[in-house]
C-alpha positions in Angstrom: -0.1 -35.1 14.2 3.6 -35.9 14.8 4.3 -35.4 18.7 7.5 -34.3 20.9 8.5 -37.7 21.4 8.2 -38.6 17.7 10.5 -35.8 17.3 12.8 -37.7 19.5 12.9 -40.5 18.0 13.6 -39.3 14.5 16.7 -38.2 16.4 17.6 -40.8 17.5 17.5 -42.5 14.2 19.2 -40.1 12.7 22.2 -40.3 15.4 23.2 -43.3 13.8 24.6 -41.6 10.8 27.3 -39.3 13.0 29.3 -36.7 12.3 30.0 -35.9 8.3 31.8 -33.1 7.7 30.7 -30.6 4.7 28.0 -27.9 4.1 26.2 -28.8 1.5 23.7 -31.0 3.1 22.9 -28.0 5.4 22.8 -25.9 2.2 20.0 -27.7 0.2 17.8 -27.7 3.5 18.4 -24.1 3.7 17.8 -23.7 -0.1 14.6 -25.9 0.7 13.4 -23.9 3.6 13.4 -20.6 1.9 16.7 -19.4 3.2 15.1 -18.8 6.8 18.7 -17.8 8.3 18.6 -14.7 6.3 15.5 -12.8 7.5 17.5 -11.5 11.0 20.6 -10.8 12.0 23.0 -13.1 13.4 26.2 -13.6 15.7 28.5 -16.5 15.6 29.7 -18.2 18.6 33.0 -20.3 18.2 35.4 -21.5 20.8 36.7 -24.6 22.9 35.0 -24.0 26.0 32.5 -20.6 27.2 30.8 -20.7 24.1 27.5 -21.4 25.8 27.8 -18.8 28.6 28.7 -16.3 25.8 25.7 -16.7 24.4 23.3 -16.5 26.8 24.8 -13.2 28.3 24.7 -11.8 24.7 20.9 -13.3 24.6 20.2 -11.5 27.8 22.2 -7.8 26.9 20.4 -7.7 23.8 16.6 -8.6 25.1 17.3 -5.6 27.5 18.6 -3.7 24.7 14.7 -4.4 23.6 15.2 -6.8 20.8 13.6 -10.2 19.7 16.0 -12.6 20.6 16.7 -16.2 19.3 19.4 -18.6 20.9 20.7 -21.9 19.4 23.2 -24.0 21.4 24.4 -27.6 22.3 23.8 -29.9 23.4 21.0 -29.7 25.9 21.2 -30.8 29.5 17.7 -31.8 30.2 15.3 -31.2 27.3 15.9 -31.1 23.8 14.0 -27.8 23.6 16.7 -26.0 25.8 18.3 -25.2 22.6 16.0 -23.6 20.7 15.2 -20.3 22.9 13.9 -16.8 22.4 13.9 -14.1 24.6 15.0 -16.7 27.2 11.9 -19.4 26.6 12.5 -22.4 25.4 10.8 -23.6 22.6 7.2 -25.7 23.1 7.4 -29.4 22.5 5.0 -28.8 20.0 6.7 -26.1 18.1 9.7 -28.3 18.5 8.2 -31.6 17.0 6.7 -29.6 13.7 10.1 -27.6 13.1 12.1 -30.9 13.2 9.4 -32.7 10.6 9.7 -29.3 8.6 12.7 -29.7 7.9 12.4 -33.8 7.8 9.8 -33.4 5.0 12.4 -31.4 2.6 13.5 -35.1 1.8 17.4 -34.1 2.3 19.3 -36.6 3.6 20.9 -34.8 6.8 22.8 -35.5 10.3 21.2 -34.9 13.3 23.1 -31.6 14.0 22.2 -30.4 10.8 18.2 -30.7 10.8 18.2 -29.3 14.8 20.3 -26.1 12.7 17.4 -26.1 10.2 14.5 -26.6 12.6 16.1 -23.1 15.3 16.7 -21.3 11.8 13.1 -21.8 10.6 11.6 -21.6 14.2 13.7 -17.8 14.4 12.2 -16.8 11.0 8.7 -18.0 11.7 8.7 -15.7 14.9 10.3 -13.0 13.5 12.9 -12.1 15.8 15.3 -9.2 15.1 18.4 -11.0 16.5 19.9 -14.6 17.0 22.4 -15.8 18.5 24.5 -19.1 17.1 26.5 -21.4 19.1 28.8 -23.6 16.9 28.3 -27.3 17.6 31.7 -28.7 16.5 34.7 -26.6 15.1 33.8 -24.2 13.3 34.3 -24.4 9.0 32.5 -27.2 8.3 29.7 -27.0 10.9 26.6 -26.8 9.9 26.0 -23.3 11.4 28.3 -22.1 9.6 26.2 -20.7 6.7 24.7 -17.4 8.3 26.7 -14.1 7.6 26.7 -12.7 11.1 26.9 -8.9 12.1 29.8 -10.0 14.5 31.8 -13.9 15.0 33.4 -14.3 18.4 36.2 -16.4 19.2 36.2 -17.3 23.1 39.5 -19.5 23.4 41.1 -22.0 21.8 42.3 -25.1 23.2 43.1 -28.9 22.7 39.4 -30.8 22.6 37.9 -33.0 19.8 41.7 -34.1 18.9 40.0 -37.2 17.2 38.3 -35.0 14.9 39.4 -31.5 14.4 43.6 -32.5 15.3 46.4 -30.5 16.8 46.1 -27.4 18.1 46.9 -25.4 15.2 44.5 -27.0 13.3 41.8 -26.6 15.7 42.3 -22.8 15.4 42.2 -22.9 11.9 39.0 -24.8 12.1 37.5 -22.6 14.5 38.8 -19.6 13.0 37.0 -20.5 9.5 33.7 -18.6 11.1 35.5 -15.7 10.7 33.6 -13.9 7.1 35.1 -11.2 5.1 35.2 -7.8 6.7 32.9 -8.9 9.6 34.5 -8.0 12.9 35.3 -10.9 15.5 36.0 -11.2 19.0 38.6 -13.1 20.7 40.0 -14.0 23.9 42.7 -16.5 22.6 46.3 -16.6 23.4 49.2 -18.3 22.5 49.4 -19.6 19.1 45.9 -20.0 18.7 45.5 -16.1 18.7 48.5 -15.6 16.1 46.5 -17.9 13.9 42.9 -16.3 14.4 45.0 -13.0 13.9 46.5 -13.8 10.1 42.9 -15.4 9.2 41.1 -12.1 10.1 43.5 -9.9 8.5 43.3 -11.8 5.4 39.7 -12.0 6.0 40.0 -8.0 6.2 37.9 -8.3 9.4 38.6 -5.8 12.0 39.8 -8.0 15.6 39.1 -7.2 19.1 40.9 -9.6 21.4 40.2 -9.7 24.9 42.8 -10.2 27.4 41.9 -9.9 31.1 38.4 -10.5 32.8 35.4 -8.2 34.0 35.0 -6.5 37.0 31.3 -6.5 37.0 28.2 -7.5 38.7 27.3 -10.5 37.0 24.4 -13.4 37.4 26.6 -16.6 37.1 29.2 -18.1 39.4 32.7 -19.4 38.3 35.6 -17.0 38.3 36.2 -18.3 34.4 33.0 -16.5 34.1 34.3 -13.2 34.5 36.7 -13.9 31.5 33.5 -14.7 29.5 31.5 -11.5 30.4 34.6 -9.5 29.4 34.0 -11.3 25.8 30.7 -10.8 25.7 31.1 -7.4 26.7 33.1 -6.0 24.1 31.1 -8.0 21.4 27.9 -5.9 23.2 30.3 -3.0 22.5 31.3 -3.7 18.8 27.3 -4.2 18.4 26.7 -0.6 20.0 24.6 -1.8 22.6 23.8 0.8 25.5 25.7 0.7 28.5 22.7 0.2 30.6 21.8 -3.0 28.3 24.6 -4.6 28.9 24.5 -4.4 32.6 21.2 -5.5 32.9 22.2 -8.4 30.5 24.6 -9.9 32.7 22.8 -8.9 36.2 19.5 -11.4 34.9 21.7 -13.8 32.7 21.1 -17.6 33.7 23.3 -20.5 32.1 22.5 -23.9 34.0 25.4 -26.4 35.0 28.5 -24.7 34.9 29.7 -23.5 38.2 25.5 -23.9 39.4 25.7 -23.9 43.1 22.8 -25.7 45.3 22.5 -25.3 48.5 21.0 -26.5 51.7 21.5 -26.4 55.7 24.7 -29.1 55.5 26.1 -29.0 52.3 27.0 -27.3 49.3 26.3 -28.6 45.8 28.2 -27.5 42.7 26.9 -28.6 39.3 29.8 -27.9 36.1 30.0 -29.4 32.7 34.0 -29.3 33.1 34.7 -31.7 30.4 38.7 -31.2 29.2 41.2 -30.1 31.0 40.6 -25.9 29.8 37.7 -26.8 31.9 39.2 -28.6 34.5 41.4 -25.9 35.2 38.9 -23.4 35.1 36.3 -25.5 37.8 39.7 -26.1 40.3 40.2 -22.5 40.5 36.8 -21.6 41.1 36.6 -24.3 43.8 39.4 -23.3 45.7 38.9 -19.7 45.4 35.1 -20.1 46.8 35.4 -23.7 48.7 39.2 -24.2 49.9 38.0 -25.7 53.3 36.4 -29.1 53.7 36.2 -32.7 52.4 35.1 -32.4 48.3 33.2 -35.5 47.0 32.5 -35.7 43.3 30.2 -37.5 40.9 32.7 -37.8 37.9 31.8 -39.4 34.7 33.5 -38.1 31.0 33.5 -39.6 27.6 36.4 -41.8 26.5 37.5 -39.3 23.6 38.0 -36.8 26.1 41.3 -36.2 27.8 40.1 -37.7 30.9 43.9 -38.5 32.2 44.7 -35.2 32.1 41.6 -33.7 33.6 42.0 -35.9 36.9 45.6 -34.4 37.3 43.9 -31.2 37.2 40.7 -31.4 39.4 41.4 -34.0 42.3 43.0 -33.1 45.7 44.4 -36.0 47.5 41.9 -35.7 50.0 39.0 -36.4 47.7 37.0 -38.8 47.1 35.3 -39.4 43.9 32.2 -41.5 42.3 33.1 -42.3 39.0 29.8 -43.3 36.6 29.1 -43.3 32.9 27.8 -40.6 30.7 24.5 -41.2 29.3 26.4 -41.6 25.8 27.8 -44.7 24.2 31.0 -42.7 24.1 31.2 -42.7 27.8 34.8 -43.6 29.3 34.7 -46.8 31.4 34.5 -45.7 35.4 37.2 -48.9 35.8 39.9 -47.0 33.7 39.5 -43.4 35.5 39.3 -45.4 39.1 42.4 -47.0 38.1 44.3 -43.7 37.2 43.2 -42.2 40.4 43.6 -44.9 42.7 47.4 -44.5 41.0 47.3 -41.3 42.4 46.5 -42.2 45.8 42.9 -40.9 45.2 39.9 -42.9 46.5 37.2 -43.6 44.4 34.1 -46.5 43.5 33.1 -47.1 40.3 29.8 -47.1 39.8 28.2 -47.9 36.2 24.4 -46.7 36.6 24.9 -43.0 37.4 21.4 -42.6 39.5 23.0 -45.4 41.6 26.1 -43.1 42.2 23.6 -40.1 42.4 22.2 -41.9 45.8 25.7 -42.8 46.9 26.5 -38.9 46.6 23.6 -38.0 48.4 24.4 -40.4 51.7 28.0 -39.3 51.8 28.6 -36.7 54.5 30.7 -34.1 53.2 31.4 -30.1 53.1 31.2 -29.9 49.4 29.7 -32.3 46.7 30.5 -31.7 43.1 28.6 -33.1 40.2 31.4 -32.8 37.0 32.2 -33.8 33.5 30.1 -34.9 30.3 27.2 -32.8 29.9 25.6 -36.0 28.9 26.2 -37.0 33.1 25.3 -33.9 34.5 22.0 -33.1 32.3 20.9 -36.6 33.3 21.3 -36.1 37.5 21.2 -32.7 37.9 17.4 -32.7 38.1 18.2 -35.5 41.1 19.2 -32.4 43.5 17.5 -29.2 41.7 13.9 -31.1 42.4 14.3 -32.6 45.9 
C-alpha cells in the first residue's frame, strides 16, 4: 500500500519538470478519470492576491448554507493535505496518498500542479459534495483548473506578480481574465486598467459582471483590514449564488484562513503571521499594521523568493525604526538574505542575514520587542509558523 510520504515523494519527483503551460495534459487525466470535475458544481477563484481568503469565506457561507463543500487551493503552509478540504477538514494522508497514485496510475505524463488538480477533483467526486470551490494556481487560461465550467468565476484584483511568467500588467489580466466562460457571471474587485480589460472579455464572453468597489462593514472571523475588501467579494459572489442572508453571515463569523494577518499572542508581545509576498501585499500588511500596531519597536522575520519584487516590497513594509531578520524560503527560488540586507541597510534599515530560517526563528524569539512579524514566501512562513503556534 502506497503511504503519505510516498505520495510526497512522487512530488517531489515530479517538481522537477516545472511549470508547462497548456491544458491538454490536465484534459487526458480528466478524460482518464471519468470527468470527476463534472459531477458538482463549481466556482472559480482568480486574482493576484485574496484568492485564498475568498475561498475559504465562500467554503464557510456555503457549508452554513447546508451544502457539501470541497476547497482546492495553493500552496499549502504546513501539510500538503491543507489543500484538499471539505466542509473545512482537510483531507486524510491516506485519502491523500491513493488520490495522488489515482491519478499517477492513468500513465499521463503530468506536472505536479496538474495531478494535485486531478487527485481534489476525484477526491470531490468520490465524496459526493454538492459544491467546490477552485482556487487558481498560476494565472488563469492555461492553468490547469481551468477546465471546470463554474456556476460563478471571481476576479479578486489584478496586479503586477509572476512578471517572469505571465508579463505586463495587461497581459496578466488577460491571463487571469481567461477563466471568465461564456454567459457565466463573474465577480471583480479590479481597478485601473486591469478592470477595463476584465470588462471587454466578459462582455464578449456575454457574462453578466459584478465589480466590487469598496469594502464590508461586517463582523467577520479574520484580521487584516484588506480582509474587509475580500468579504465584500465574497459577499456579492454569495449574493449572485442566492445564498440566504443568514448564510453568509454565519460564513464569515466561523471563517478561518491561516497566515495572513494571523495574530498570536502572549503576556509581552504580539505575533503577526502574513504571506505578504509582492508589493499588493506589502501594501496591504503596512496598513493593517499601522492601523492595529502604530506604537512600538516591529521586528520581522523576512524571507521572499528571488522572482518576487522583493526591492519594492521593502520600500513598502519597513519603518526606519525596524529591524529585520532576513532568511531564505524553503524553496530553491528563494532570494539571497545578502541582497535584501544590502537594499535595506541602503535604506538605513538594520537587519542580519540569516540563511537557516529556524536559526532566525530563535533569534526572533530572544529579541525584546512590541511587535514581531513573520512575512513573505509562504514557503518561509508555512515552515516557522508552527515554531510559535505550538510553544
Amino acid at each position: 500500500m502506497k503511504t503519505y510520504n510516498d505520495a510526497l515523494k512522487y512530488l517531489d519527483w515530479l517538481c522537477v519538470f516545472g511549470i508547462k503551460e497548456g491544458l491538454e495534459r490536465i484534459k487526458e487525466l480528466s478524460a482518464a478519470l471519468g470527468q470527476p470535475q463534472n459531477f458538482y458544481r463549481t466556482i472559480h477563484v482568480a486574482g493576484t492576491n485574496g484568492k485564498g481568503s475568498v475561498c475559504a469565506m465562500l467554503a464557510e457561507m456555503l457549508k452554513a448554507q447546508g451544502l457539501k463543500v470541497g476547497m482546492f487551493t495553493s500552496p499549502h503552509l504546513e501539510s500538503y493535505c491543507e489543500r484538499i478540504k471539505i466542509d473545512g477538514e482537510n483531507i486524510s494522508e491516506d485519502d491523500f496518498a491513493e488520490m495522488i497514485f489515482r491519478v499517477k496510475d492513468c500513465n499521463v505524463v503530468a506536472t505536479h500542479f496538474e495531478v494535485l488538480t486531478a487527485a481534489a477533483f476525484l477526491y470531490f467526486k468520490i465524496r459526493e459534495v454538492d459544491f467546490a470551490v477552485i482556487e487558481v494556481g498560476l494565472g488563469g487560461t492555461f492553468d490547469s483548473t481551468n477546465i471546470i465550467t463554474p456556476e460563478l468565476s471571481i476576479i479578486t484584483n489584478v496586479a503586477l506578480d509572476h512578471e517572469n511568467i505571465l508579463g505586463d500588467l495587461k497581459n496578466i489580466a488577460l491571463n487571469k481574465a481567461g477563466i471568465i466562460k461564456e454567459k457565466i457571471p463573474v465577480v471583480t474587485g479590479a481597478q485601473g486598467l486591469p478592470l477595463e480589460i476584465i470588462r471587454a472579455v466578459a462582455e464578449e464572453k456575454n457574462s453578466p459582471l459584478h465589480e466590487v468597489t469598496s469594502p464590508a462593514n461586517v463582523k467577520l472571523n479574520l484580521r487584516g483590514d484588506y480582509q474587509k475588501f475580500n468579504a465584500a467579494i465574497a459577499i456579492k459572489a454569495a449574493e449572485v449564488l442566492g445564498l440566504d442572508k443568514s448564510a453568509i453571515e454565519t460564513g464569515l463569523a466561523h471563517v478561518e484562513w491561516s497566515g495572513r494577518f494571523e495574530v498570536l499572542k502572549n503576556s509581552s508581545e504580539v505575533i503577526v503571521i502574513d504571506g505578504a509576498h509582492n508589493p499588493h501585499g506589502a501594501a496591504a500588511l503596512r496598513q493593517s499594521l499601522d492601523k492595529n500596531f502604530p506604537h512600538g519597536k516591529r521586528v520581522w522575520l523576512f524571507g521572499v523568493l528571488k522572482d518576487k519584487d522583493f526591492a519594492g516590497m521593502i520600500k513598502i513594509l519597513f519603518r526606519a525604526e525596524d529591524f529585520v531578520f532576513v532568511t531564505k524560503p524553503n524553496s530553491e527560488r528563494a532570494a539571497s538574505p545578502e541582497t535584501i540586507c544590502e537594499i535595506l541597510r541602503g535604506l538605513g534599515i538594520e537587519c542580519a542575514a540569516v540563511e537557516d530560517n529556524f536559526e532566525a526563528v530563535e533569534r526572533l524569539k530572544n529579541f525584546s520587542c512590541d511587535v514581531k512579524i513573520i512575512a513573505g514566501s509562504l514557503y518561509l512562513i508555512g515552515a516557522v509558523r508552527k515554531k510559535f503556534t505550538t510553544t
